[in-house]
N, C-alpha and C positions, 0 to 999 in steps of 0.2 A: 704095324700101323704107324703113322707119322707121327713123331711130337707134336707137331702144330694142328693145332683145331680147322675146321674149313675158316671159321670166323674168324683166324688170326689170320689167315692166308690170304682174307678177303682186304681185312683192314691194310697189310700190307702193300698190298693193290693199291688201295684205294687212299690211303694218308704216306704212304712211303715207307711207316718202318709198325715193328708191332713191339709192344712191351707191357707187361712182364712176360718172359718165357725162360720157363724152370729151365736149370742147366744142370749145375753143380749140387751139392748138399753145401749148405754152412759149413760145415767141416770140413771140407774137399777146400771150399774157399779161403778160410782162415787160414789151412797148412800154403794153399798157393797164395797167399796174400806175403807170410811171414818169407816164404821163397822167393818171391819176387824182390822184395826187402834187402835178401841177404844177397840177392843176385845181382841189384843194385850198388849195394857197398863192394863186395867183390873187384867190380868195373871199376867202379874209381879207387878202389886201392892198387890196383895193378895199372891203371890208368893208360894210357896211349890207344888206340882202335878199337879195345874192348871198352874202354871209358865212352867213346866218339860213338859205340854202335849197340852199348846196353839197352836203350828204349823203343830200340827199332831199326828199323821197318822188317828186317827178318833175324827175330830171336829165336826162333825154331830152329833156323840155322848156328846158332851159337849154342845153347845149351840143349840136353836130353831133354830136362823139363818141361819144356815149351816145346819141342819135339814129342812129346808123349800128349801133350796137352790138345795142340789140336789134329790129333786122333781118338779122343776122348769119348766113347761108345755115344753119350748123348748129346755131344755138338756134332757130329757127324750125321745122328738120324734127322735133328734140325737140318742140318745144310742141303742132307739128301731131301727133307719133304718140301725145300726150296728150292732143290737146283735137279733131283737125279742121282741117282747112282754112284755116277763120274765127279769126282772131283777133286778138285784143287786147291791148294792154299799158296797165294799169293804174298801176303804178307801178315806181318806180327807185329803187335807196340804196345807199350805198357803206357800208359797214363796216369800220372801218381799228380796229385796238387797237395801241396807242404800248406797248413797253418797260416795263415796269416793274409790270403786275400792279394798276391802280389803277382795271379796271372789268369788270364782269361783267353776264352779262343770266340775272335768275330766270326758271324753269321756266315758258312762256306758253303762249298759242294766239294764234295772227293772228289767228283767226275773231272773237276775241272784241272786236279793235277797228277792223276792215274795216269790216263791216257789211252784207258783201254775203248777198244768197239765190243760191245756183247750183244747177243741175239736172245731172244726170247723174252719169257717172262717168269722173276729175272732169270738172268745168266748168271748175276753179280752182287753179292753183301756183305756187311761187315757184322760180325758180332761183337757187342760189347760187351764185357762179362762182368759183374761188378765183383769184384774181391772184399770190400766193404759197404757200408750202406752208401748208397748217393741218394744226394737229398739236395735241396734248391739252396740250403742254405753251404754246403762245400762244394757248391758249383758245379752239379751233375751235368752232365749233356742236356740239349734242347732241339725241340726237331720243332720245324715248320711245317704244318699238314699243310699234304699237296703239291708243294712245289715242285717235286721230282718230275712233275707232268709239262714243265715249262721249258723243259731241256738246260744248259747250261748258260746261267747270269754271267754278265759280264760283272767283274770282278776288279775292287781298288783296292790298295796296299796303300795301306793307313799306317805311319808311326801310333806306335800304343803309347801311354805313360809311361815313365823312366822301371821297367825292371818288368814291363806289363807282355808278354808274347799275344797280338792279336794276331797275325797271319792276314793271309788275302780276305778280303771281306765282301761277300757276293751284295749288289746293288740290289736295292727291293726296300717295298714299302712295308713295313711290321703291320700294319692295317688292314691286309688283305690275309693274313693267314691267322690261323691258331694256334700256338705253341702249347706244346707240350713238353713239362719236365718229366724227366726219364729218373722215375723215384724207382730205386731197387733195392731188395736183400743180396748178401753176400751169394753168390749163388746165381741168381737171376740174372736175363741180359737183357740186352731188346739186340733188333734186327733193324738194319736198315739200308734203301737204294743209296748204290751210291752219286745219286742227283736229289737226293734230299737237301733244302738247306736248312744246318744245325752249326751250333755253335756251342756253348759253355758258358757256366760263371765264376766267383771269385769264390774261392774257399773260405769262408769269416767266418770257421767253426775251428777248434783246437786241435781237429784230429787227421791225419793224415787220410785222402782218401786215394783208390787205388782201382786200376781197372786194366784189362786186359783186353785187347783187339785184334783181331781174326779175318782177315780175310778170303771167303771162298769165295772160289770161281768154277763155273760148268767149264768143261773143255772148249767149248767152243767160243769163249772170248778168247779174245787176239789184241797183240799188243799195237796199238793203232799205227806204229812206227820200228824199228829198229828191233832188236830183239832183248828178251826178256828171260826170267826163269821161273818155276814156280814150283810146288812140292805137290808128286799127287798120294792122297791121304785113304783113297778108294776108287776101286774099278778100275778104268782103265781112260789114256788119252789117247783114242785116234786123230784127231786132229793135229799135234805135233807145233802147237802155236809158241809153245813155251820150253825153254832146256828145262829139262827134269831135273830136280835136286836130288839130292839123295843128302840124308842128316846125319845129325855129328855122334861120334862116338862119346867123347866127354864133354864135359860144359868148360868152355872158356878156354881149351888147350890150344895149341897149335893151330890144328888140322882143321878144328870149328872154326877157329876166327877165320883160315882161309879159308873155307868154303863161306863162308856167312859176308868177307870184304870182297870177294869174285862176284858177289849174285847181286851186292849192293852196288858194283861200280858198274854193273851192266845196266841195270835199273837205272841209277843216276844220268847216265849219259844218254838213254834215250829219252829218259824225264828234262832236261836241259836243254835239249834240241826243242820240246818240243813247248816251254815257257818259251824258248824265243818267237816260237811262231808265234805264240798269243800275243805277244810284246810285241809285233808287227801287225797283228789284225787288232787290234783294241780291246782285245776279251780280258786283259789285264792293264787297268791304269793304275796312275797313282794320284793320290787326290787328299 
């Protein structure tokens, strides 16, 4: 039977993303929270590429842990009773916000800098796993019900305040939708399209908060441009859209970091072609 209820499956239709959905145990999450932690300091005590690629976009690729992670028997049956059988994992990221209130992420869309085409419904989500509690006051994620249904906003790149990371900021009136904060236990995720727009707040609570991101894809998304890689985690890819990974023996050695700097610079470079294009159609200003 699926993890997800019909009614969660409904709601994700229907508002974009669905939350709460059991994943982990609190203890599964506290040991991968304090992991994530030491895998953190790790990166910047050894510093150079491992420092440059500890928070993402494919940590699967660099340590076993995150390797093991998402193949983890109950994000897998989630992803299957969203996608199928078939599937893939596209990318990984840790999202950790420090004490003190000194970054936020403006209103976006992943879609708009993936660049993937996917079929069906979906093809394509990300899970967000909380490792600690998220709460409105350490700045948990925020979704806009509904917006996934409006296709991709054009998008302005706004300086933040001095030390502030806002990213590209999707155009739209806050008056037209609902927001919802994405309160969790250590353990729990939510789900969400990636044409949803969400954003973040300020951490103004003491404790560090911590969170883990997953990317699945059915086989049948395609990378709208150039070529891509991705990791498949179950069943099988006939479609051939994406070079197959294959993961790391140890965390951090050699052979992880090159397999993990290979799959990012292929990414990269079809990601950068295809910001210019936006930067010539107007779907990215700056304002």
């Amino acid at each position: 039977m699926p993890v997800l209820a019909q009614r969660q499956i409904e709601g994700f239709d229907e508002n974009g993303f669905v939350f709460p959905v059991e994943a982990l145990t609190e203890s599964e999450a506290a040991g991968l929270r304090d992991t994530v932690l030491q895998h953190l300091a790790d990166c910047r005590r050894r510093g150079g590429a491992r420092a440059a690629l500890a928070f993402g976009p494919k940590v699967h690729l660099l340590t076993q842990w995150a390797h093991r992670l998402v193949r983890h028997p109950a994000l897998l049956e989630i992803a299957q009773s969203m996608l199928g059988p078939d599937l893939l994992v596209w990318g990984t990221q840790i999202f950790v916000k420090e004490p003190g209130g000194t970054t936020d992420l403006a209103w976006h869309q992943d879609a708009l800098t993936y660049d993937l085409d996917s079929e069906g419904r979906p093809a394509a989500f990300r899970v967000w796993l909380a490792l600690t509690p998220t709460t409105v006051e350490n700045g948990t994620m925020r979704f806009a019900a509904g917006t996934h249904r409006d296709g991709i906003r054009t998008h302005r790149r706004t300086p933040g305040l001095k030390g502030m990371l806002r990213g590209d900021e999707a155009v739209l009136d806050e008056s037209e939708f609902v927001r919802h904060d994405v309160v969790l236990r250590p353990g729990q995720c939510s789900l969400h399209n990636m044409l949803v727009v969400h954003g973040s707040g300020l951490n103004r609570t003491e404790d560090t908060r911590v969170a883990f991101a997953i990317d699945y894809l059915a086989p049948s998304v395609r990378p709208s441009r150039g070529q891509d890689s991705a990791l498949l985690v179950q069943g099988e890819d006939t479609h051939g859209h994406f070079v197959l990974e294959r993961g790391p023996q140890g965390d951090l050695d050699d052979e992880a970091l090159a397999l993990c700097s290979d799959a990012v610079r292929l990414r990269m470079a079809r990601l950068q072609a295809a910001e210019e294009e936006r930067k010539k159609s107007g779907a990215l200003t700056h304002g």
